[in-house]
PyMOL Python script that loads the backbone (N, CA, C, O; Angstrom):
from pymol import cmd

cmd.read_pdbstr("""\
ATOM      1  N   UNK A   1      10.894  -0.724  11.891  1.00  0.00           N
ATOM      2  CA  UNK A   1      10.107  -0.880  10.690  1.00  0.00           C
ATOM      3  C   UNK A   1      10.947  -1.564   9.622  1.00  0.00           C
ATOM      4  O   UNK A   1      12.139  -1.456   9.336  1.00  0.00           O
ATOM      5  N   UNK A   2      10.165  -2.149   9.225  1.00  0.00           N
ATOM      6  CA  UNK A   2      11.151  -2.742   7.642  1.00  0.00           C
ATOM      7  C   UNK A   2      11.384  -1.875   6.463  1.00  0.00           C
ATOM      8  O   UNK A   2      10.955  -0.767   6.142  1.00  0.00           O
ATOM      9  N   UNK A   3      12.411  -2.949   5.770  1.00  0.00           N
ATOM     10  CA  UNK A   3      12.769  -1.714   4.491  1.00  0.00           C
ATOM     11  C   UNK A   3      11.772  -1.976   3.621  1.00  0.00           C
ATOM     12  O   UNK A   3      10.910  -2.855   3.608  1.00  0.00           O
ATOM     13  N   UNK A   4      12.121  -0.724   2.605  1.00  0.00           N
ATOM     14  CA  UNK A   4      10.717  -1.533   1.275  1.00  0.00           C
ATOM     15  C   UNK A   4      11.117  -2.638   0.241  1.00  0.00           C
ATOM     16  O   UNK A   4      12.205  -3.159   0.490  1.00  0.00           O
ATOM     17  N   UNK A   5      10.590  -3.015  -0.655  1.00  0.00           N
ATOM     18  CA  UNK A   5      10.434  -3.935  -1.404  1.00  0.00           C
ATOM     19  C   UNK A   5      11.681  -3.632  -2.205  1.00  0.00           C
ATOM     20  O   UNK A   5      12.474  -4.542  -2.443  1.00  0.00           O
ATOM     21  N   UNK A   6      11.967  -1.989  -2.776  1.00  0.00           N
ATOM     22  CA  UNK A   6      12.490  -1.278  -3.610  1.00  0.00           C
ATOM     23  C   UNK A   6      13.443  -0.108  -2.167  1.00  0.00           C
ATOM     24  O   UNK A   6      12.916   0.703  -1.406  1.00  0.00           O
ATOM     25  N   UNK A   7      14.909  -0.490  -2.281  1.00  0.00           N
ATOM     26  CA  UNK A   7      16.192   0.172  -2.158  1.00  0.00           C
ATOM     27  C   UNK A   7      15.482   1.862  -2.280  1.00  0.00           C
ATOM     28  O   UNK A   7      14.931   2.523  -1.401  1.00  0.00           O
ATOM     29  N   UNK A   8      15.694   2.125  -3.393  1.00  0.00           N
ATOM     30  CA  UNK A   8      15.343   3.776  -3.515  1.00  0.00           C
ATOM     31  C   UNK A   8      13.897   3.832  -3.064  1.00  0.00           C
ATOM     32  O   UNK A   8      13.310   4.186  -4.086  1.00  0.00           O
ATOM     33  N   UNK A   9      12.869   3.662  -1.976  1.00  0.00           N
ATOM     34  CA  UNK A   9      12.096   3.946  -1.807  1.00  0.00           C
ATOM     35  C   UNK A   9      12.096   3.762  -0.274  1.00  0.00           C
ATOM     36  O   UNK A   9      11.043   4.166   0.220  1.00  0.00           O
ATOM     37  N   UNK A  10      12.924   3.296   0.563  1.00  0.00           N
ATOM     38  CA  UNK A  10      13.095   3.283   1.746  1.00  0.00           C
ATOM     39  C   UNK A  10      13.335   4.418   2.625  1.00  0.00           C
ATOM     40  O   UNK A  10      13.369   4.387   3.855  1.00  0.00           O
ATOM     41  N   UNK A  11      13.533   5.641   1.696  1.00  0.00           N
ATOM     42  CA  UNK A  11      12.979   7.025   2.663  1.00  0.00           C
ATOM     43  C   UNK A  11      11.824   7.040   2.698  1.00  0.00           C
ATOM     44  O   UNK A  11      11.443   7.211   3.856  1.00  0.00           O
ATOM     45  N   UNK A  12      10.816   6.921   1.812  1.00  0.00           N
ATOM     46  CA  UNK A  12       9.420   7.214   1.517  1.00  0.00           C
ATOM     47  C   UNK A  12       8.591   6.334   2.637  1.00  0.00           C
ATOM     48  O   UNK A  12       7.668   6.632   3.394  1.00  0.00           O
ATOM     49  N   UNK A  13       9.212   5.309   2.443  1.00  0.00           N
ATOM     50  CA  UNK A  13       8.330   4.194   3.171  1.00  0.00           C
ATOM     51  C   UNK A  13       8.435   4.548   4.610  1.00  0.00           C
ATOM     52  O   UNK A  13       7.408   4.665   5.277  1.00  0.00           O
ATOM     53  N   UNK A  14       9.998   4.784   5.301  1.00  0.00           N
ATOM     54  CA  UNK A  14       9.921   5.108   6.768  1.00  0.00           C
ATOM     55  C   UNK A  14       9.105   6.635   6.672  1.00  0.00           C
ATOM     56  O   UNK A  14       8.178   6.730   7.475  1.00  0.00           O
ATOM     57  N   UNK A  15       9.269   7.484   6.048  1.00  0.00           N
ATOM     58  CA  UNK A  15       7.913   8.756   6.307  1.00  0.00           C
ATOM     59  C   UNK A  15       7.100   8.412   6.485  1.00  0.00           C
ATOM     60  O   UNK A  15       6.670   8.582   7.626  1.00  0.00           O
ATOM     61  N   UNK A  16       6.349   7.741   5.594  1.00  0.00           N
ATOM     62  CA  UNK A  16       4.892   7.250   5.848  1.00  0.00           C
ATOM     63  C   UNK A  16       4.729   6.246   6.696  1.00  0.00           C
ATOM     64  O   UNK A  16       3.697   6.342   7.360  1.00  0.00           O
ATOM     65  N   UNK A  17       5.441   5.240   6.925  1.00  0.00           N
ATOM     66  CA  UNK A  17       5.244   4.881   8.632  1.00  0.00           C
ATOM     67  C   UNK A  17       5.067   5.521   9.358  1.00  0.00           C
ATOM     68  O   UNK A  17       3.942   5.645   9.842  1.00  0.00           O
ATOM     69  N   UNK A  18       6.214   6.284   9.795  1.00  0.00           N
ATOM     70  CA  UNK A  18       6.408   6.902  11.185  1.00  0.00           C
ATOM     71  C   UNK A  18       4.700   8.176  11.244  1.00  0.00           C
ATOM     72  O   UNK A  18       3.847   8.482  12.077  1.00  0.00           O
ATOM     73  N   UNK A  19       4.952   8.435  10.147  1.00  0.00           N
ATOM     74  CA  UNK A  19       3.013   9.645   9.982  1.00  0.00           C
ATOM     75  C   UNK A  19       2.102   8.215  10.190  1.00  0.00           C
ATOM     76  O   UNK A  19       1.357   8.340  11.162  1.00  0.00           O
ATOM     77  N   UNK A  20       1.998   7.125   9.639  1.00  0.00           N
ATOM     78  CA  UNK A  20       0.818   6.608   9.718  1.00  0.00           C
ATOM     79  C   UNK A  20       0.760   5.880  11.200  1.00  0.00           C
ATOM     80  O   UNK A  20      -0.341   5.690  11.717  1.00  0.00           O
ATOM     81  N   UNK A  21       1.712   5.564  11.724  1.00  0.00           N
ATOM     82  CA  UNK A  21       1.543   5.427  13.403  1.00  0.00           C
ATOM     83  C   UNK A  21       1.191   5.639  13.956  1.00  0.00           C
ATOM     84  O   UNK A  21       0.385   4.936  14.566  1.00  0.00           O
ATOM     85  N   UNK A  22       1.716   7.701  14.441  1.00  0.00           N
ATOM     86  CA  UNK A  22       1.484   8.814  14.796  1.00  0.00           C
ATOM     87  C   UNK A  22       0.039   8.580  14.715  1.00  0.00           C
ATOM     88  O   UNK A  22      -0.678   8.107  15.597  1.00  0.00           O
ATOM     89  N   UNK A  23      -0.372   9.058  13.279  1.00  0.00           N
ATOM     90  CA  UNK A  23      -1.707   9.299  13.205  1.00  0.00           C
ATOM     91  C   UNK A  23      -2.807   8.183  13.961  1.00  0.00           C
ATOM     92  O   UNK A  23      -3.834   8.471  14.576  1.00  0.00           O
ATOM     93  N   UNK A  24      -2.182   6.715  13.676  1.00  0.00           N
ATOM     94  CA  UNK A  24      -2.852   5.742  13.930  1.00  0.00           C
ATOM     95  C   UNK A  24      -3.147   5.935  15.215  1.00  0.00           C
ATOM     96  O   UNK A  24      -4.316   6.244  15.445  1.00  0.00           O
ATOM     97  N   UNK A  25      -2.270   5.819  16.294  1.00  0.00           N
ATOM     98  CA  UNK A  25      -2.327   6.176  17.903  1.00  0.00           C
ATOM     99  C   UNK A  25      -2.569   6.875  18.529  1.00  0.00           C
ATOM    100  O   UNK A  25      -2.846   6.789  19.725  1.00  0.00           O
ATOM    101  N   UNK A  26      -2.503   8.109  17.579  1.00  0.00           N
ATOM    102  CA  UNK A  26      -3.222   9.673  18.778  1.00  0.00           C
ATOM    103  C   UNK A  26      -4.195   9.641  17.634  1.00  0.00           C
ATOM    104  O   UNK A  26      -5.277   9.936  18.142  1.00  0.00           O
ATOM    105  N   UNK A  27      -4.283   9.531  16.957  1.00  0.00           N
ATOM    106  CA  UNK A  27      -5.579  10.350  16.357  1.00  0.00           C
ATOM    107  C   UNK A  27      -7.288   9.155  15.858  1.00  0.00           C
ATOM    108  O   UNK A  27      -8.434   9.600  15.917  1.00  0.00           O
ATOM    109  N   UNK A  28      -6.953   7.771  15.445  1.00  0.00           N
ATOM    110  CA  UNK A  28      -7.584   6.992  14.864  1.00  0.00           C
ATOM    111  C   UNK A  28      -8.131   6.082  16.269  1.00  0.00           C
ATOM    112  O   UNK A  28      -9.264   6.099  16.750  1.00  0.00           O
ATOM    113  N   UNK A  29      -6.976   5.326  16.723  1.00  0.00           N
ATOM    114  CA  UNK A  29      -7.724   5.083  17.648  1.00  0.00           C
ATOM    115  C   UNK A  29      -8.308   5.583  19.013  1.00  0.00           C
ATOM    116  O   UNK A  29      -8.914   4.859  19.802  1.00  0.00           O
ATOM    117  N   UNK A  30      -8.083   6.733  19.163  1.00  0.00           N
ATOM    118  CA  UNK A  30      -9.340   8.221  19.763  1.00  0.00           C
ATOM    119  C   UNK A  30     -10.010   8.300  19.600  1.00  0.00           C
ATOM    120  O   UNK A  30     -10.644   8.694  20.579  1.00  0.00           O
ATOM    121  N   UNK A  31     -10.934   8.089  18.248  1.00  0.00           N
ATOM    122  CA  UNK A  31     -11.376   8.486  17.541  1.00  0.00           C
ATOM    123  C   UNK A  31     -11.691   9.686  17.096  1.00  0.00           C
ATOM    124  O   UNK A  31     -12.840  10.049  16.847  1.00  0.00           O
ATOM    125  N   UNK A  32     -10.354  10.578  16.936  1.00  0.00           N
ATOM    126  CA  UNK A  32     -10.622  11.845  16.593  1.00  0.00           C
ATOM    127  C   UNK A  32     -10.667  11.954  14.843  1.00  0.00           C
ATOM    128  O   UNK A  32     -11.209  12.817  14.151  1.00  0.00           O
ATOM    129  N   UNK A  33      -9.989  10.906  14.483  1.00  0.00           N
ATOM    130  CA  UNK A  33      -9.587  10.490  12.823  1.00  0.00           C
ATOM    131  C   UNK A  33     -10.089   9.481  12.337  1.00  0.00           C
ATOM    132  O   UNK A  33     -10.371   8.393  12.839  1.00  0.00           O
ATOM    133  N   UNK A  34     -10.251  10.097  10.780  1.00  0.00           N
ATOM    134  CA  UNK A  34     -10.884   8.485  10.337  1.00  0.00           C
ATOM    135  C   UNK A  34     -10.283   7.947   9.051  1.00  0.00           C
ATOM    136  O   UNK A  34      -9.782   8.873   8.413  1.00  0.00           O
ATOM    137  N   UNK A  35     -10.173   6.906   8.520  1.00  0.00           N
ATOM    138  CA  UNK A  35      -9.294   6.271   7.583  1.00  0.00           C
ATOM    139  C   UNK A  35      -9.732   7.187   5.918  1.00  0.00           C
ATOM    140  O   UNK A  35      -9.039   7.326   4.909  1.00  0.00           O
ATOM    141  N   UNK A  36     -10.668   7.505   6.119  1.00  0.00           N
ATOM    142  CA  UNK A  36     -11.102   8.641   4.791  1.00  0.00           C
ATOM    143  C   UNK A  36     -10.308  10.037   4.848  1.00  0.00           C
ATOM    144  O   UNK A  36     -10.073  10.784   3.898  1.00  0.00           O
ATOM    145  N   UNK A  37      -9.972  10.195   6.131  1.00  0.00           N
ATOM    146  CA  UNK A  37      -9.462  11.299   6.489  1.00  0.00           C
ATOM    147  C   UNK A  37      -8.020  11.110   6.912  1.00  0.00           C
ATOM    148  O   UNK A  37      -8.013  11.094   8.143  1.00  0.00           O
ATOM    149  N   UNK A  38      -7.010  10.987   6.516  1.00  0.00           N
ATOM    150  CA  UNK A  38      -5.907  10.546   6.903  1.00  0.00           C
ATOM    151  C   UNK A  38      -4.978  11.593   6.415  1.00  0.00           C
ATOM    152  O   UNK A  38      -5.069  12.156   5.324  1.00  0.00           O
ATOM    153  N   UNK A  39      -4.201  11.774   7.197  1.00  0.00           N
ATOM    154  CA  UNK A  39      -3.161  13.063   6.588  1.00  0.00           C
ATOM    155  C   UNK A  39      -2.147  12.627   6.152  1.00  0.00           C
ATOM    156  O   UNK A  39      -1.508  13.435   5.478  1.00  0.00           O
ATOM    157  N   UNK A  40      -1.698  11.589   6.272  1.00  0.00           N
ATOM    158  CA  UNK A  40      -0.745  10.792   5.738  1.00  0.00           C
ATOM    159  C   UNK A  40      -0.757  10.017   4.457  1.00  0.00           C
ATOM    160  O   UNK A  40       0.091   9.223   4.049  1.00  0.00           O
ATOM    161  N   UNK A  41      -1.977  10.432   3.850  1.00  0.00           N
ATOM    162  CA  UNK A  41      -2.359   9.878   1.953  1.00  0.00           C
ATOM    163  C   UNK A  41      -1.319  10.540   1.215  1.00  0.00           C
ATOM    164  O   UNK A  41      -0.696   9.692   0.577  1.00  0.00           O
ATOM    165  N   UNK A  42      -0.831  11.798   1.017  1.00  0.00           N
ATOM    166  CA  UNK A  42       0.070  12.157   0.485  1.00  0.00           C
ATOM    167  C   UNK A  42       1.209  11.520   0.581  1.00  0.00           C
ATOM    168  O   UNK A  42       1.522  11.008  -0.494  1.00  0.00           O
ATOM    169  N   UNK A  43       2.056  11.318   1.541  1.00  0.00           N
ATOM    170  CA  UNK A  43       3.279  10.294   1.585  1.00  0.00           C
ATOM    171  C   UNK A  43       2.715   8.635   1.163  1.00  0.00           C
ATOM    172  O   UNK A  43       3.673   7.947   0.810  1.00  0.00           O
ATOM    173  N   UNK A  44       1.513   7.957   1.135  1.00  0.00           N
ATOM    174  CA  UNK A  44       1.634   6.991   1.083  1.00  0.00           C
ATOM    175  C   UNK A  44       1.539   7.125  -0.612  1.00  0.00           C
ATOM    176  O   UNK A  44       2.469   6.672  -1.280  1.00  0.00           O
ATOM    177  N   UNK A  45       0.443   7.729  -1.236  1.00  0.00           N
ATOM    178  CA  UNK A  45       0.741   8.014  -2.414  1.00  0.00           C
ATOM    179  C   UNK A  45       2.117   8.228  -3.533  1.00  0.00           C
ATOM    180  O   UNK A  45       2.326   7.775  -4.658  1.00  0.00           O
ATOM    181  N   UNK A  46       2.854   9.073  -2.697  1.00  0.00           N
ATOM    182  CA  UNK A  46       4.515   9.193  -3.372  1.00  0.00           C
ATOM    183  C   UNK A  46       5.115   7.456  -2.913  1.00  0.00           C
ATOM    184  O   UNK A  46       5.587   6.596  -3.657  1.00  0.00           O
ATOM    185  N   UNK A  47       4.944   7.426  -1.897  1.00  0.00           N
ATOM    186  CA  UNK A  47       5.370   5.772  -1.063  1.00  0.00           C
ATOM    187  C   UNK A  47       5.300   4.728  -2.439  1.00  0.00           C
ATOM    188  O   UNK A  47       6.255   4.143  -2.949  1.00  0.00           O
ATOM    189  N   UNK A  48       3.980   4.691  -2.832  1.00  0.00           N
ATOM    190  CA  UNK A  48       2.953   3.661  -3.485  1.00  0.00           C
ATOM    191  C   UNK A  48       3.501   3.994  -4.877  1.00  0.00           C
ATOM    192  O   UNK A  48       3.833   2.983  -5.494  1.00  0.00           O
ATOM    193  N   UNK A  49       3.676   5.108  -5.509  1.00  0.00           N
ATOM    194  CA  UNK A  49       4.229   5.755  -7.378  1.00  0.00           C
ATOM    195  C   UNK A  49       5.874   4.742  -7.052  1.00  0.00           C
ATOM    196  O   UNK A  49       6.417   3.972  -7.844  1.00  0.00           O
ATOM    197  N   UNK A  50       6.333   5.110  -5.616  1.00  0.00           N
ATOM    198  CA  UNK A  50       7.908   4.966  -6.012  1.00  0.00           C
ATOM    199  C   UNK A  50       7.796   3.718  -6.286  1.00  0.00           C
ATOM    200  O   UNK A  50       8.466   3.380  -7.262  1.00  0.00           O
ATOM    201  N   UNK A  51       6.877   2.465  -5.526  1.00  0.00           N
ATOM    202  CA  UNK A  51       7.313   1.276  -5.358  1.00  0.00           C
ATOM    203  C   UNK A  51       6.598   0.673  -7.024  1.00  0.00           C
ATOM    204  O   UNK A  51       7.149  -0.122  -7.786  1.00  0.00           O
ATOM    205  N   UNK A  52       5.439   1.255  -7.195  1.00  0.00           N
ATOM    206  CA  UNK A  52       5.545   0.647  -8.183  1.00  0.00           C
ATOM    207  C   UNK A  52       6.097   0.875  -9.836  1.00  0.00           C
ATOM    208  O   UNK A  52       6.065   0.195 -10.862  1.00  0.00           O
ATOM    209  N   UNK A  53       6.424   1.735  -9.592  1.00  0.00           N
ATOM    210  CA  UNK A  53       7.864   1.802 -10.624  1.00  0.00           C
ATOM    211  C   UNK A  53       9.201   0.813 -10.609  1.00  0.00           C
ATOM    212  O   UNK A  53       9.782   0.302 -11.567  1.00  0.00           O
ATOM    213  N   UNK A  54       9.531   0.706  -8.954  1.00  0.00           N
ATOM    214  CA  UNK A  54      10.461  -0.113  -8.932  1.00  0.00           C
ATOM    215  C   UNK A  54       9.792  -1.826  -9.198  1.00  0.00           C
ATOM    216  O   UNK A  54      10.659  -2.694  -9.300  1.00  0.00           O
ATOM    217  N   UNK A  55       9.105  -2.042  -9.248  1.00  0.00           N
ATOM    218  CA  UNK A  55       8.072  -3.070  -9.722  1.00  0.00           C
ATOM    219  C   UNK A  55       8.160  -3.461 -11.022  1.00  0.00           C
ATOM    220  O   UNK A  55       8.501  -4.614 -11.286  1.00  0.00           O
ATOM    221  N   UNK A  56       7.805  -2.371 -12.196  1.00  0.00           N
ATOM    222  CA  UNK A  56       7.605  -2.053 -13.386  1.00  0.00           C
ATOM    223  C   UNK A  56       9.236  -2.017 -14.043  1.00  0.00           C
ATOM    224  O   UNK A  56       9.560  -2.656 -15.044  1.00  0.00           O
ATOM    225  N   UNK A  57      10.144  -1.153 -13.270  1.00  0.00           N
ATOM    226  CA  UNK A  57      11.343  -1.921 -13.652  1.00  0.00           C
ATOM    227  C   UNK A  57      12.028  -2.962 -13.815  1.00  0.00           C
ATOM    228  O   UNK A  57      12.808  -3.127 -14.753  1.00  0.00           O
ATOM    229  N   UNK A  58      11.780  -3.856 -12.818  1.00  0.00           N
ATOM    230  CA  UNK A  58      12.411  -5.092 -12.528  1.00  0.00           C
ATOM    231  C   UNK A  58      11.359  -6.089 -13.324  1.00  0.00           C
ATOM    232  O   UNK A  58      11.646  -7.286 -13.366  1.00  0.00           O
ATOM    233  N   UNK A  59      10.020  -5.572 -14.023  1.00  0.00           N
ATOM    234  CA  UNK A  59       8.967  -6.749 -14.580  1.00  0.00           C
ATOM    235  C   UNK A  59       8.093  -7.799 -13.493  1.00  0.00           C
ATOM    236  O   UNK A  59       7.630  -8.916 -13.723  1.00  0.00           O
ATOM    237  N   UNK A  60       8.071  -7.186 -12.543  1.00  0.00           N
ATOM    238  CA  UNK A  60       7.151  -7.880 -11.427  1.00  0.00           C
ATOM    239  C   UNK A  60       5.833  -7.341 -11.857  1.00  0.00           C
ATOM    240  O   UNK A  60       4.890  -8.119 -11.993  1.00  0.00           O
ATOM    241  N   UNK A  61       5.683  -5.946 -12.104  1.00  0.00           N
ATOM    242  CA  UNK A  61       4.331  -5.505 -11.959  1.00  0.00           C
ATOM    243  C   UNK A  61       3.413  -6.763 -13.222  1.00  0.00           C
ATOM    244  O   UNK A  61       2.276  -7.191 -13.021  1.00  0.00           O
ATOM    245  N   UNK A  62       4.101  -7.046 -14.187  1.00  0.00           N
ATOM    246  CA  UNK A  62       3.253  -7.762 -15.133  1.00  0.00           C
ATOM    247  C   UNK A  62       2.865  -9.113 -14.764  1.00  0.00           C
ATOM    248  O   UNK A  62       1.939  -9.725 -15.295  1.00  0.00           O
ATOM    249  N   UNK A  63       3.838  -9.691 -13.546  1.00  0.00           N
ATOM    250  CA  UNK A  63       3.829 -10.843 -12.977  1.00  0.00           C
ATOM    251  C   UNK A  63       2.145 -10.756 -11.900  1.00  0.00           C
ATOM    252  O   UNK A  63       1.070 -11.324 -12.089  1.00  0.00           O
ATOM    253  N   UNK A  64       2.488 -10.014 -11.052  1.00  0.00           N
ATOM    254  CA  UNK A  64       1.348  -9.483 -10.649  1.00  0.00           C
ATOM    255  C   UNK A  64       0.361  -9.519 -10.663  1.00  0.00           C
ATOM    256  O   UNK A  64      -0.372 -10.115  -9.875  1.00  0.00           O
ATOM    257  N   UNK A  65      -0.106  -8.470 -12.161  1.00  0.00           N
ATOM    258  CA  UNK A  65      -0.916  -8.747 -13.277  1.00  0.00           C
ATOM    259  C   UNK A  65      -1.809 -10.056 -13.360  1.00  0.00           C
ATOM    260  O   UNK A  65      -2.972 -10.361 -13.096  1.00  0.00           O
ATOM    261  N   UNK A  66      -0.498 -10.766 -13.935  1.00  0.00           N
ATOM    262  CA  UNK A  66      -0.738 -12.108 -14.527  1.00  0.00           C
ATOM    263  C   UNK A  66      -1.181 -12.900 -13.162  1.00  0.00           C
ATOM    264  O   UNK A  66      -1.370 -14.060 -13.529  1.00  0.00           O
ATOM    265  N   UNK A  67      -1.339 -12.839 -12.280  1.00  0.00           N
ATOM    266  CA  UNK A  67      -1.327 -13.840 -10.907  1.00  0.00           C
ATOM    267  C   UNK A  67      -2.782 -13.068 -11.035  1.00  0.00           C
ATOM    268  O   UNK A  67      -3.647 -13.817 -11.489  1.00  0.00           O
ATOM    269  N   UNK A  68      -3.201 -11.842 -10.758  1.00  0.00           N
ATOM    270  CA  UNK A  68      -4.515 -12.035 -10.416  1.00  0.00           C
ATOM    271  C   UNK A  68      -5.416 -12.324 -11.043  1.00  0.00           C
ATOM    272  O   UNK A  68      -6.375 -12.776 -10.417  1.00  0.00           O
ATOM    273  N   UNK A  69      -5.525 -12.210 -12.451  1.00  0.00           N
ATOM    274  CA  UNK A  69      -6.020 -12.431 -13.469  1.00  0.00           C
ATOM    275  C   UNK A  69      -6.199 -14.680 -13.356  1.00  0.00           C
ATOM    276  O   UNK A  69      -7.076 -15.446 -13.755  1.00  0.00           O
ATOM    277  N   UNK A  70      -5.231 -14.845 -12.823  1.00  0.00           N
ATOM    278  CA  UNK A  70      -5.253 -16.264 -13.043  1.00  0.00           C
ATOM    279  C   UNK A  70      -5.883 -16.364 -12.082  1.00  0.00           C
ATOM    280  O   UNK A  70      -6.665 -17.309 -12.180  1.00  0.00           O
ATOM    281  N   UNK A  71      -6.021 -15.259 -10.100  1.00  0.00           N
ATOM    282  CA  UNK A  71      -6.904 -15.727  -9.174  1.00  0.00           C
ATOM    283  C   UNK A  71      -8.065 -15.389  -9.261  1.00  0.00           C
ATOM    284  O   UNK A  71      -8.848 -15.677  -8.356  1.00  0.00           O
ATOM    285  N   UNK A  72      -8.473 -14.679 -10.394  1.00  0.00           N
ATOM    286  CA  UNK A  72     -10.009 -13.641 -10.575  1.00  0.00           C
ATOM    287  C   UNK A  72     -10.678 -14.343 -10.087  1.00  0.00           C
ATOM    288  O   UNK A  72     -10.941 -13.941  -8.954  1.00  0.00           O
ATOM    289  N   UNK A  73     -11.273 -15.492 -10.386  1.00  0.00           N
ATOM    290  CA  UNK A  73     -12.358 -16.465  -9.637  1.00  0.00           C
ATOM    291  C   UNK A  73     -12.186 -17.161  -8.512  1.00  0.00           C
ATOM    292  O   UNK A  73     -13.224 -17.773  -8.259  1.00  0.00           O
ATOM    293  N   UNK A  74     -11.432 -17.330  -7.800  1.00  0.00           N
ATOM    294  CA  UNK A  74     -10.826 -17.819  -6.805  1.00  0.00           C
ATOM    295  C   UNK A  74     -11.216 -16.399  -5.890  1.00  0.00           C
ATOM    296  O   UNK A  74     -11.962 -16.173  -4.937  1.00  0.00           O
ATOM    297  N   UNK A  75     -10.299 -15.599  -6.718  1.00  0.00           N
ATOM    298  CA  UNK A  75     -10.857 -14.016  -4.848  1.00  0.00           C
ATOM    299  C   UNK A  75     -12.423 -14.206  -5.224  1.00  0.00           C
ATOM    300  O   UNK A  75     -13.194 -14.321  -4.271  1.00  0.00           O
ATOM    301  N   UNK A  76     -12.928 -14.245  -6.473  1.00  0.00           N
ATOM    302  CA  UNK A  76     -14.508 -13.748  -6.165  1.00  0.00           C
ATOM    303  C   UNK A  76     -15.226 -14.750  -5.747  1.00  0.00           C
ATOM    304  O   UNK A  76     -16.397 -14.507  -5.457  1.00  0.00           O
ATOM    305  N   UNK A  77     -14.747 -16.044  -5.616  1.00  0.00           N
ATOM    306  CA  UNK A  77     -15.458 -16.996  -4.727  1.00  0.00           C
ATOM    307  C   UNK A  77     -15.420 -16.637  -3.128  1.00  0.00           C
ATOM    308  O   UNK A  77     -16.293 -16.220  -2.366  1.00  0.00           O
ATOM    309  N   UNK A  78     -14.112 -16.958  -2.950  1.00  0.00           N
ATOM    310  CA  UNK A  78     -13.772 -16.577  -1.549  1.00  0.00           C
ATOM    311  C   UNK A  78     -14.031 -15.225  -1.479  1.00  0.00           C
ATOM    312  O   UNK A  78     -13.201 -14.995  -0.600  1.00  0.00           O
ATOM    313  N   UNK A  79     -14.521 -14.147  -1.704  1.00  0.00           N
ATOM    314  CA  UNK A  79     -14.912 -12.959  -1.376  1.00  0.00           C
ATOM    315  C   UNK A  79     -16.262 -12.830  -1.502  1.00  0.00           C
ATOM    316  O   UNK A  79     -16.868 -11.864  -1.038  1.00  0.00           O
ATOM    317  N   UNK A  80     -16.827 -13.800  -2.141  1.00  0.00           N
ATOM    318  CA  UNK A  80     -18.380 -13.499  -2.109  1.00  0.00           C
ATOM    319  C   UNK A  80     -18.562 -12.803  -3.431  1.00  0.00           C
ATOM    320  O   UNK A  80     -19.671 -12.617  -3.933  1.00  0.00           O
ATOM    321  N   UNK A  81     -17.434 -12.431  -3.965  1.00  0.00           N
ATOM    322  CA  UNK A  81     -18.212 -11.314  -5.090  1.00  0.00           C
ATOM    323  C   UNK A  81     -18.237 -11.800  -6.368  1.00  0.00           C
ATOM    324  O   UNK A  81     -17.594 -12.782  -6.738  1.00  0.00           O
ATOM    325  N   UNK A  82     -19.142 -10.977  -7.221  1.00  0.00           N
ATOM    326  CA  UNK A  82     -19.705 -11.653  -8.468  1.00  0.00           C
ATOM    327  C   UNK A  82     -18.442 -11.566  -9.222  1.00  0.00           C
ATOM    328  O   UNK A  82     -17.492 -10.914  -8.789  1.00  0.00           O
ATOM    329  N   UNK A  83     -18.398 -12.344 -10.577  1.00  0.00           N
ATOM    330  CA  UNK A  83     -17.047 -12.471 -11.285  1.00  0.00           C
ATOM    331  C   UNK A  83     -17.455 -11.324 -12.520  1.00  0.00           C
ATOM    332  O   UNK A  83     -16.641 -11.052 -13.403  1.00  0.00           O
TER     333      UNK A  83
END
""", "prot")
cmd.dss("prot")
cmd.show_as("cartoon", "prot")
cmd.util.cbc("prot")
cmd.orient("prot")
């Protein structure tokens, strides 16, 4: 698996891999599980706070921001959806 985006979040990220695998292979595609139902939301959640902090530190998150805001009409063309 790869590392994350963010150094201090590369425990988080291999947890929630290695659970969302697991889950993915015995349980999802079985179909005993379903993506609403995932037991692994909790780690991706802590996963998802760490990274984007490390985001918000470094000033990417505003970059971000600023990129979709400039693609707003562009995804809602290519997505079909209203602006």
């Amino acid at each position: 698996m790869s590392q994350s985006l963010a150094k201090q979040c590369n425990e988080l990220k291999e947890r929630y891999d290695t659970c969302f695998l697991k889950w993915y292979s015995e349980k999802y595609l079985r179909g005993i599980g379903t993506a609403d139902n995932n037991e692994c939301s909790t780690l991706f959640k802590e996963y998802s706070s760490c990274l984007q902090e490390a985001l918000k530190e470094r000033g990417i998150d505003r970059l971000l921001e600023d990129a979709r805001e400039d693609n707003k009409e562009n995804d809602a063309a290519f997505l079909g959806r209203k602006k």
